[in-house]
PAFI-814189 format. One line per 8 residues: number of its first residue (from 1); for each residue z, x, y of C-alpha. Coordinates in nm, 2 decimals, decimal comma, always signed. Layout:
<atoms>
NUM = Z X Y | ...
</atoms>
This chain:
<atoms>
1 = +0,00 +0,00 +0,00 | +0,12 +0,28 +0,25 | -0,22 +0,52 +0,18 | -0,45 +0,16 +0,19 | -0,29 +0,07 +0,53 | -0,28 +0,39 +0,69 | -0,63 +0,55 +0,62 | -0,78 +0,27 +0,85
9 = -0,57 +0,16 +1,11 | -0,52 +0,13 +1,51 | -0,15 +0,20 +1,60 | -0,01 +0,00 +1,98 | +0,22 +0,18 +2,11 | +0,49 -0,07 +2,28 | +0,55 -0,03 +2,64 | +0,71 -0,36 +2,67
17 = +0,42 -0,58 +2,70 | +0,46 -0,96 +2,66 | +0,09 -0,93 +2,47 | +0,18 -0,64 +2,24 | +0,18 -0,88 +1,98 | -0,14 -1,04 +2,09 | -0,34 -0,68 +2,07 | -0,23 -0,63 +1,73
25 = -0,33 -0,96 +1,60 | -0,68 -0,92 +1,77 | -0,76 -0,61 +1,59 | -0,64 -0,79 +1,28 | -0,88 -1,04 +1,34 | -1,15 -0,80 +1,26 | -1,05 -0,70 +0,94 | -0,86 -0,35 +1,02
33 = -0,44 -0,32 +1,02 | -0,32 -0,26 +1,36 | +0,07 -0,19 +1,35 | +0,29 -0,17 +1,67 | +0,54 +0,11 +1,71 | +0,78 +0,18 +2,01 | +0,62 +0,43 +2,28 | +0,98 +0,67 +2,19
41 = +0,82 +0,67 +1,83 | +0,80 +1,07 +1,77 | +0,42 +1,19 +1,76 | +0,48 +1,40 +1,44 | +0,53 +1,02 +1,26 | +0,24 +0,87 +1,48 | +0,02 +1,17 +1,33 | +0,19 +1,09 +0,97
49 = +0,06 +0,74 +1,00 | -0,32 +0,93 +0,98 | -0,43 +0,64 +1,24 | -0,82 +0,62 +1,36 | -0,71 +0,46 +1,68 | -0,40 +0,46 +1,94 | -0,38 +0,19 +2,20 | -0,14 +0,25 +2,46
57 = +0,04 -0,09 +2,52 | +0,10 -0,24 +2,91 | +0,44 -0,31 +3,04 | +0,66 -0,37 +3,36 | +0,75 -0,08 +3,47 | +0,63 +0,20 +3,70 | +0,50 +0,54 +3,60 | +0,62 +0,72 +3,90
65 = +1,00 +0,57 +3,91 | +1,28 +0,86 +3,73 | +1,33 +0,70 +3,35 | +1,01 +0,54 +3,36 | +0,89 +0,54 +2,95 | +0,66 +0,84 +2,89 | +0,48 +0,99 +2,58 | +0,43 +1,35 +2,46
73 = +0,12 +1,45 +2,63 | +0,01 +1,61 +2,30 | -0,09 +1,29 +2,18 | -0,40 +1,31 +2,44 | -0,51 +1,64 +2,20 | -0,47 +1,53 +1,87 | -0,87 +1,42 +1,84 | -0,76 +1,05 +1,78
81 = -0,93 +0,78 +2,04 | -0,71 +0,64 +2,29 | -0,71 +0,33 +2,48 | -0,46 +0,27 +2,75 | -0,41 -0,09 +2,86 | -0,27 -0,17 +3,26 | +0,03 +0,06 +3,22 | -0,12 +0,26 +2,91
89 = -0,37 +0,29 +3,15 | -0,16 +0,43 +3,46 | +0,04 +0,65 +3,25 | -0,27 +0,85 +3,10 | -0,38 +0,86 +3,44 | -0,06 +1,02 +3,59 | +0,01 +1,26 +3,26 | -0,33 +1,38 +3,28
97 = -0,34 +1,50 +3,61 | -0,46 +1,18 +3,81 | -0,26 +0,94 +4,07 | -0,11 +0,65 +4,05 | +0,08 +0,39 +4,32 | +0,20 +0,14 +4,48 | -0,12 -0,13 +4,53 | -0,18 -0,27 +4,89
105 = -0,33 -0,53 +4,71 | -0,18 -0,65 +4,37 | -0,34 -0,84 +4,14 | -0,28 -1,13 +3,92 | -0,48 -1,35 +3,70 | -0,86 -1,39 +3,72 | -1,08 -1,12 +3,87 | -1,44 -1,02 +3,86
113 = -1,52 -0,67 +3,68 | -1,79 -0,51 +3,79 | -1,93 -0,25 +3,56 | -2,01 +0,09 +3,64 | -2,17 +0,26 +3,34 | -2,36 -0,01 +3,11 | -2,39 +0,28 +2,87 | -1,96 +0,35 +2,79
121 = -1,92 +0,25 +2,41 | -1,63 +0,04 +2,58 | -1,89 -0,19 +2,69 | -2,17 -0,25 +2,47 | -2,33 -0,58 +2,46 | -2,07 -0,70 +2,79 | -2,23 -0,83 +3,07 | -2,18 -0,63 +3,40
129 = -2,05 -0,89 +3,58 | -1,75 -1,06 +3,38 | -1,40 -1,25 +3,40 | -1,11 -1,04 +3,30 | -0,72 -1,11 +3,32 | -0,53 -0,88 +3,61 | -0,13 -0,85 +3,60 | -0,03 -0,52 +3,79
137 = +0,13 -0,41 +4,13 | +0,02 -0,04 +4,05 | -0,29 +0,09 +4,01 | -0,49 +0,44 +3,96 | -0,58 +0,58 +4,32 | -0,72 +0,95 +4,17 | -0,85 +0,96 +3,82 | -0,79 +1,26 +3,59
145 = -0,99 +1,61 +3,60 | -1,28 +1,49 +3,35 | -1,23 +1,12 +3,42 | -1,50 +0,89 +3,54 | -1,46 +0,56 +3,67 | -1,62 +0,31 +3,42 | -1,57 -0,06 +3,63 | -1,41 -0,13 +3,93
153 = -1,32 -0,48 +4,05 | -1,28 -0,56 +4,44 | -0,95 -0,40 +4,46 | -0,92 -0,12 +4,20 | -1,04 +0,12 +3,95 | -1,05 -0,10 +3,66 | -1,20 +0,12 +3,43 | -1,22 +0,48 +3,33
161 = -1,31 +0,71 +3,06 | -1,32 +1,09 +2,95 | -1,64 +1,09 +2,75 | -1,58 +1,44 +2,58 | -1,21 +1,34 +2,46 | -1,25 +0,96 +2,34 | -0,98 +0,85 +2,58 | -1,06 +0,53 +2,78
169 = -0,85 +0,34 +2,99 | -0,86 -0,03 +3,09 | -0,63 -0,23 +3,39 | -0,69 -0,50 +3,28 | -0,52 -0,74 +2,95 | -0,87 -0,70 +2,73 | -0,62 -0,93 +2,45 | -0,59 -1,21 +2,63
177 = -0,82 -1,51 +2,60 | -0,85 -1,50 +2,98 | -1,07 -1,22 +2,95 | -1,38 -1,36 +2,86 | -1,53 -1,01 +2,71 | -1,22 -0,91 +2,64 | -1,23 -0,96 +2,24 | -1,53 -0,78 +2,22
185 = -1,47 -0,44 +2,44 | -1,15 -0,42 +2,20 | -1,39 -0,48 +1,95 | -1,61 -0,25 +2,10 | -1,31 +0,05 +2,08 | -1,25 -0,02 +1,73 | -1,53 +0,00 +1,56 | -1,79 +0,18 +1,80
193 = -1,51 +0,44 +1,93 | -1,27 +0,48 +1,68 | -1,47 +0,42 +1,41 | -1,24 +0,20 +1,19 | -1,36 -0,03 +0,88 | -1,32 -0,34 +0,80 | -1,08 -0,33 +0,52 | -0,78 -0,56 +0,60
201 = -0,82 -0,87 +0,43 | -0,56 -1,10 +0,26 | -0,66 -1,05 -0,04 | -0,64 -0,72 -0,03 | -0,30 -0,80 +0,05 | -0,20 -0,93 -0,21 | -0,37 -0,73 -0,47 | -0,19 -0,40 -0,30
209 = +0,17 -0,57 -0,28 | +0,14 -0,69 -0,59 | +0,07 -0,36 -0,76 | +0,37 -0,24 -0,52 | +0,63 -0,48 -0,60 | +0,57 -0,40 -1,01 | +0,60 -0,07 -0,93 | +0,93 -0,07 -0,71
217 = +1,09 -0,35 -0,93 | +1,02 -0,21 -1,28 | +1,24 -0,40 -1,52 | +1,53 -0,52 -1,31 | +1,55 -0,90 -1,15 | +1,49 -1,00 -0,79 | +1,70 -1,25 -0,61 | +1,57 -1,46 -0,37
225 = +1,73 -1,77 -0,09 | +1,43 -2,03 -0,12 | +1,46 -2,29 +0,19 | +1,12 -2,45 +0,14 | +1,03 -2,29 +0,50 | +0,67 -2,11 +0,47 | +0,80 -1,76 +0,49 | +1,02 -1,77 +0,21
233 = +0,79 -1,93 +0,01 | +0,53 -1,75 +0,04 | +0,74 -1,44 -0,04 | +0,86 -1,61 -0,37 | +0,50 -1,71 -0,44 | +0,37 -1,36 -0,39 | +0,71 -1,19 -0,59 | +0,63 -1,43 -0,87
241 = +0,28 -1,32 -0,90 | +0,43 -0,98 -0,93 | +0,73 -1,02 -1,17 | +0,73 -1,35 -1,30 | +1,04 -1,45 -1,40 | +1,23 -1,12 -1,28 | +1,27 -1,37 -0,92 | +1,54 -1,58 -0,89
249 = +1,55 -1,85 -0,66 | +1,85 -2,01 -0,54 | +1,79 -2,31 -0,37 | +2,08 -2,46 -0,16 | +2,06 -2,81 -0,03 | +2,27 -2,81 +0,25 | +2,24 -3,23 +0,30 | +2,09 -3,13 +0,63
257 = +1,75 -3,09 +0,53 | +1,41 -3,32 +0,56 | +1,35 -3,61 +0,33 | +1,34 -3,52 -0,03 | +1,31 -3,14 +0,06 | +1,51 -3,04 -0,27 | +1,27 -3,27 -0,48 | +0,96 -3,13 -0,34
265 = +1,07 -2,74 -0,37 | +1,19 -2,83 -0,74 | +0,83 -3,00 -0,81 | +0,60 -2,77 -0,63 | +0,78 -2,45 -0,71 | +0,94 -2,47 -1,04 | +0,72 -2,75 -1,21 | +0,35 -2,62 -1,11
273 = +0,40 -2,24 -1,01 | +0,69 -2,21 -1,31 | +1,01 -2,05 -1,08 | +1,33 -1,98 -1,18 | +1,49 -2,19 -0,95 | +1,86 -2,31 -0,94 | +1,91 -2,58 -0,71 | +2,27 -2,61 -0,57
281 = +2,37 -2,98 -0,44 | +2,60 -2,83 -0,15 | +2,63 -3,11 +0,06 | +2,95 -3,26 +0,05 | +3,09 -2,90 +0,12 | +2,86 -2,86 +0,45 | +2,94 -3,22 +0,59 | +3,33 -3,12 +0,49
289 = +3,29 -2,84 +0,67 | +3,13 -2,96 +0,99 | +3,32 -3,33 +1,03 | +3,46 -3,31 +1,37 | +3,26 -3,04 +1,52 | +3,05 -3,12 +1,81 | +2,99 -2,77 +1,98 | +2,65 -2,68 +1,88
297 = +2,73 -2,33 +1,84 | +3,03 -2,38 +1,63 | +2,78 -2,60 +1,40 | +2,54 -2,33 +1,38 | +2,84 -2,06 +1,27 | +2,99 -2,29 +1,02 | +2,63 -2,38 +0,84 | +2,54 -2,00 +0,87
305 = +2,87 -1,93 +0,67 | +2,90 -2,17 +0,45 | +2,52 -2,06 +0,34 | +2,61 -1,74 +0,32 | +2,97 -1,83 +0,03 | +2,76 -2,06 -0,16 | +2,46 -1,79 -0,17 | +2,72 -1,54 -0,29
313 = +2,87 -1,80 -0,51 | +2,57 -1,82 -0,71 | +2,45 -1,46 -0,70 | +2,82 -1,34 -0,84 | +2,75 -1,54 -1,17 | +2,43 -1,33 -1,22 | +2,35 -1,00 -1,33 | +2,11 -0,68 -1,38
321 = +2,01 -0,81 -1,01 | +1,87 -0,49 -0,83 | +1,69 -0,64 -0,49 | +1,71 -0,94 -0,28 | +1,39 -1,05 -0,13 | +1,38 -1,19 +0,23 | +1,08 -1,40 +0,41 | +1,10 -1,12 +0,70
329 = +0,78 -1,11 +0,90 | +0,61 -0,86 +1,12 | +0,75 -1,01 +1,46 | +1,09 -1,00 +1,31 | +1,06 -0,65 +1,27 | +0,88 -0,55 +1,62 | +1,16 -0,76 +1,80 | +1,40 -0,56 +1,66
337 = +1,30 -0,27 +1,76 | +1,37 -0,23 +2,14 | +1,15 -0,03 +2,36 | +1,48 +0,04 +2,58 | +1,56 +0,29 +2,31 | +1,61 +0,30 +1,93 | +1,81 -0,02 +1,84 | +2,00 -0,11 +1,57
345 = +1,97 -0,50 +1,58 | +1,79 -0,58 +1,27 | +1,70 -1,00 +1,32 | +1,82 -1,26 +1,10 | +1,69 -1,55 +1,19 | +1,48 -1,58 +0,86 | +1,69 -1,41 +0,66 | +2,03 -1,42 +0,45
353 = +2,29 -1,21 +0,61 | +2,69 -1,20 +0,58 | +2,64 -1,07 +0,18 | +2,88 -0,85 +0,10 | +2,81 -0,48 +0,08 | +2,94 -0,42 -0,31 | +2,66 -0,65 -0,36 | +2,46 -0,27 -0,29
361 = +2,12 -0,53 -0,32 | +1,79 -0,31 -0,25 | +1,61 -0,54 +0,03 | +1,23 -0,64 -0,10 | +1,03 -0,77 +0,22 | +0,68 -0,82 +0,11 | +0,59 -1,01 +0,43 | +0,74 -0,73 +0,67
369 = +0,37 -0,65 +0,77 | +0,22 -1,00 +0,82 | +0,22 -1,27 +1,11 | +0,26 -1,57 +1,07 | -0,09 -1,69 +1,01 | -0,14 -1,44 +0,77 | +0,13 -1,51 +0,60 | +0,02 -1,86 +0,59
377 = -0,32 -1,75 +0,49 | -0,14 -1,55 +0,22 | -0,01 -1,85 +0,10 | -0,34 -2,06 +0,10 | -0,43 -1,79 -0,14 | -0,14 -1,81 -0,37 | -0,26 -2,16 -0,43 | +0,05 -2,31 -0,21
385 = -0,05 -2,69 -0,11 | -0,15 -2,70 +0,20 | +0,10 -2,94 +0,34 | +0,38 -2,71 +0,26 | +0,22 -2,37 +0,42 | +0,10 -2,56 +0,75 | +0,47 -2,74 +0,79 | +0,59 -2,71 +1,10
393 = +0,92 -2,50 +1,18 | +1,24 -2,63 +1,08 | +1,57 -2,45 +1,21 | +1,79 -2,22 +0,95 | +2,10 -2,51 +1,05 | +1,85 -2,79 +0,98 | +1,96 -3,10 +1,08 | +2,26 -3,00 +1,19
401 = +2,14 -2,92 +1,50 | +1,90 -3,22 +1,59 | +2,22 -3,46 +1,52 | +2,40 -3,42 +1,90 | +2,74 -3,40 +1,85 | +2,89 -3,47 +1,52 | +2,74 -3,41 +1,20 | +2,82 -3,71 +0,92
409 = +2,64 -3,83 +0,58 | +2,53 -4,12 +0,83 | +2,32 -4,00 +1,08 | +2,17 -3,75 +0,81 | +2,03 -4,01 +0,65 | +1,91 -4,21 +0,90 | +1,72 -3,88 +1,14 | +1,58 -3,80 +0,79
417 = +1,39 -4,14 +0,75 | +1,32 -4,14 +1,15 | +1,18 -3,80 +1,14 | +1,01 -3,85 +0,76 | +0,78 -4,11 +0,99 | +0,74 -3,96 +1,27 | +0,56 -3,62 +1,06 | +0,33 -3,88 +0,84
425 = +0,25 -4,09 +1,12 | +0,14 -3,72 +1,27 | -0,06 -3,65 +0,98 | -0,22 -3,96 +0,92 | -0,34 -3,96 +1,26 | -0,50 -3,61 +1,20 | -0,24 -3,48 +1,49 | -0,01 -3,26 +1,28
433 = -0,22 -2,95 +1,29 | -0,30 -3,02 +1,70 | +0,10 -2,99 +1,78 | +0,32 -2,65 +1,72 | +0,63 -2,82 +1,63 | +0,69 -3,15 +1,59 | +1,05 -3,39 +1,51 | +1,31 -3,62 +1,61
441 = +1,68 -3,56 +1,73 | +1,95 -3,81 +1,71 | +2,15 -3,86 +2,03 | +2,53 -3,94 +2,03 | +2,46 -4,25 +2,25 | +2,46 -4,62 +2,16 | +2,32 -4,91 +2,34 | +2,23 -5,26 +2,36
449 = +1,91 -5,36 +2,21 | +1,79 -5,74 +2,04 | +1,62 -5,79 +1,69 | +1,54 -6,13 +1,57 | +1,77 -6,34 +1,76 | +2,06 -6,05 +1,70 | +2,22 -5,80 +1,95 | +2,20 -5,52 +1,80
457 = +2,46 -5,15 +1,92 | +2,26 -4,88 +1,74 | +2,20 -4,51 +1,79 | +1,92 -4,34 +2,05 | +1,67 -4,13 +1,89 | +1,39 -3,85 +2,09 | +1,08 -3,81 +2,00 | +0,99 -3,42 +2,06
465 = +0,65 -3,24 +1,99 | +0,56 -2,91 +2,14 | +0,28 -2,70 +2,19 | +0,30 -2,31 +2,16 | +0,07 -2,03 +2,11 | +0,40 -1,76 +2,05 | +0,67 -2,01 +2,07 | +0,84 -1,81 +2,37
473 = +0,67 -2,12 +2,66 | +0,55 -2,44 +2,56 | +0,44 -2,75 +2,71 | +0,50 -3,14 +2,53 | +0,24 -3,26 +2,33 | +0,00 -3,54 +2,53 | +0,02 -3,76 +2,25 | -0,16 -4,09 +2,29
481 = +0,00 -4,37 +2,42 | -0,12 -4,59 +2,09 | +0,00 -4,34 +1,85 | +0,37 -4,32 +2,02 | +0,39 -4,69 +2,05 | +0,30 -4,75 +1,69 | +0,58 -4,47 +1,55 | +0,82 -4,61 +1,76
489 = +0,74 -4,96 +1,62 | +0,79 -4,85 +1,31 | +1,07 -4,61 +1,38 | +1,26 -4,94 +1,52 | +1,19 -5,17 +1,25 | +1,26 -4,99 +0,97 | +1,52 -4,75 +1,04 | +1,87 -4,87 +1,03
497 = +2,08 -4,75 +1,30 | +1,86 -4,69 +1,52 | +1,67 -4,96 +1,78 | +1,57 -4,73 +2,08 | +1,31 -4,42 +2,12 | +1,28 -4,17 +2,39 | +0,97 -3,92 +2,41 | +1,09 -3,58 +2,54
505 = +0,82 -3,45 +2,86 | +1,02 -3,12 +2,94 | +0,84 -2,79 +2,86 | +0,99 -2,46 +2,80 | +1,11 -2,30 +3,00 | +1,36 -2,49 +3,16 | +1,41 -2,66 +2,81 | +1,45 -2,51 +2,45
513 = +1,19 -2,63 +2,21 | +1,51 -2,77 +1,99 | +1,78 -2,96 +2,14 | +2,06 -2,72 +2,05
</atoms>
């Protein structure tokens, strides 16, 4: 896997761009592995990594303030292609010999780029006038000895090369869909520059990590927290493949999860792909747990917890277990790496944490390199039902935290058939796939409503549905006005405790995707 990966791939170096994600998945989208490292990452481990390509990330700070994040100039000699992007851009320009400041005139969003030389590799088969995406307050006033200025736009050098060393330079975000050549002068870098092939595929993938995880595993058994979320079970899906019945699933139903979640995982993953899977009924010892508690963050720590005991509960009564395999993905690992200097956070928001360290479990992440829509393409090839590897997000506390207030058997049961509709009326309507994240949330709040000739004192419910491109800003859905008036209809009617609906309109930021 390491030698497949490495032979062929660009490597971002992370300056604390917001769309350092976004350049690695573009390059992924060609078909060649793109990985992103922090800019502090030493050069002898960049050069380890036997990359084709380096692209020097953007990010908010200023080359010429004390402390400002820097790179070994060596890297510039190495022979490998470099592209610098807005502060990539400024800091090649400033450790090379050229100038950089202040701009009179700063720039953000749209501008025009004019093209200079038609002939650069960078820009073959780009028109030379075009729309690219500006976010800077700094730009490149004298360009490096052996530098040429490529494009220009009205207000700065937008563009500049040296030829003779494969170094190019860009000051504008080339990744984002703003740019409207932007996808293609990237592409343009990859393939005509740094000379890459296409060899990153998903099923490539999987053939590679397959052959890995037989090899690291050998004989010993694999244990593994199945929650029915797409990450995990695409990671037991892919494991399985590997070791068959080596994995161990533990599957705890917490009574805060969707409708029939535990009969679906049991049907889809132990019936047709053939998992060990022990299901533990763990809800009366959650509810226990939580009755009383209102405080959304003393929910979260006492469902986190709780997990965690009956997890170990389970795992204690088995043995010759060597690893425990965990649904961490690739923007689990680059967010816990901080480009402020080396970090030790390591995120759990996927994963099991709290086990006990005499446990001594050997962590198996098979998804540590993917996104999320490759790991969802992963699973598409794995032969996962669609319906399960498109599903929407659904919070590690479940329920717990879309019932306001206190938790109870009660209003379980009665979000779970209010939000059950909500998702199939989504689907049937063809509307699931158009929305990010999609559910309803159960208020603490009671009021007066009539049904048949019966006053009714029943719980308020919100409709919420988001759309989201990273999940870090999103804007509510514009669902039509027919499709909200018929869930609610049916929401009303045949949900018992419930007899008024709200649609939530706030976006986030100021608001949170989930209520709590």
């Amino acid at each position: 896997m390491e030698v497949f990966m490495k032979k062929n791939s660009i490597i971002i170096l992370d300056f604390g761009s917001q769309y350092n994600q976004l350049i690695a998945r573009r390059v992924r989208e060609m078909g060649v592995y793109a990985e992103v490292v922090p800019y502090f990452e030493p050069l002898e481990d960049i050069l380890a990594r036997e990359p084709k390509g380096i692209i020097l990330s953007g990010g908010p700070a200023s080359v010429y303030l004390d402390g400002s994040p820097t790179i070994e100039k060596a890297l510039y000699e190495q022979g490998i292609p470099v592209l610098g992007i807005c502060y990539g851009m400024q800091l090649t320009s400033q450790l090379l010999g050229g100038t950089v400041e202040r701009a009179d005139k700063q720039e953000f969003g749209k501008a025009e780029l004019i093209i200079d030389e038609l002939e650069s590799p960078l820009f073959k088969d780009v028109p030379n006038l075009n729309q690219v995406w500006m976010s800077h307050g700094d730009h490149v006033t004298v360009l490096p000895e052996g530098f040429k200025q490529i494009a220009h736009t009205d207000s700065c050098i937008a563009a500049s090369a040296n030829v003779e060393k494969n170094i190019y330079c860009i000051q504008y975000h080339a990744e984002v869909t703003h740019s409207e050549y932007g996808a293609k002068m990237l592409e343009n870098f990859v393939f005509g520059v740094a000379k890459c092939e296409k060899n990153w595929s998903m099923g490539n993938y999987i053939e590679e990590t397959v052959k890995s995880i037989k090899e690291t595993v050998g004989d010993k058994k694999v244990l593994l927290g199945l929650s029915g979320g797409v990450d995990s079970s695409v990671a037991a899906a892919l494991i399985h493949k590997a070791i068959g019945d080596q994995l161990i699933c533990i599957f705890v139903d917490t009574g805060l999860l969707r409708k029939d979640e535990a009969k679906n995982v049991m049907e889809i993953y132990g019936e047709n792909f053939h998992m060990n899977i022990k299901c533990v009924d763990a809800e009366e010892r959650f509810l226990s747990k939580l009755a009383g508690v209102s405080d959304p963050e003393a929910k979260r720590k006492i469902i986190g917890k709780e997990f965690v005991e009956v997890f170990n509960d389970e795992a204690s009564k088995l043995t010759d277990v060597k690893f425990l395999a965990q649904g961490t993905i690739y923007p689990d690992v680059i967010e816990s790496q901080s480009v402020k200097g080396p970090s030790a956070t390591i995120k759990s928001h996927h994963n099991v944490g709290g086990l006990p360290e005499d446990m001594q479990f050997e962590l198996l992440e098979p998804l540590r390199e993917l996104f999320k829509d490759e790991v969802r393409a992963v699973g598409r090839e794995l032969g996962i039902p669609a319906h399960m590897v498109d599903r929407h997000p659904f919070p590690g506390p479940g329920l717990g935290i879309r019932i306001l207030g206190e938790v109870d058997k009660e209003k379980a049961d009665i979000l779970r058939e209010a939000d059950d509709i909500f998702i199939k009326e989504l689907r049937a309507a063809d509307l699931y796939k158009e929305v990010s994240q999609a559910f309803v949330v159960l208020l603490p709040v009671k009021s007066v409503g009539v049904m048949g000739d019966e006053r009714t004192y029943e719980y308020t419910a919100v409709l919420r549905s988001a759309n989201t491109i990273d999940f870090m800003t999103a804007t509510w859905s514009r669902l039509p006005y027919e499709f909200l008036d018929k869930v609610s209809n049916r929401i009303i009617n045949e949900v018992k405790g419930i007899n008024r609906l709200t649609y939530d309109i706030s976006s986030k930021p100021p608001a949170t995707i989930e209520w709590e």
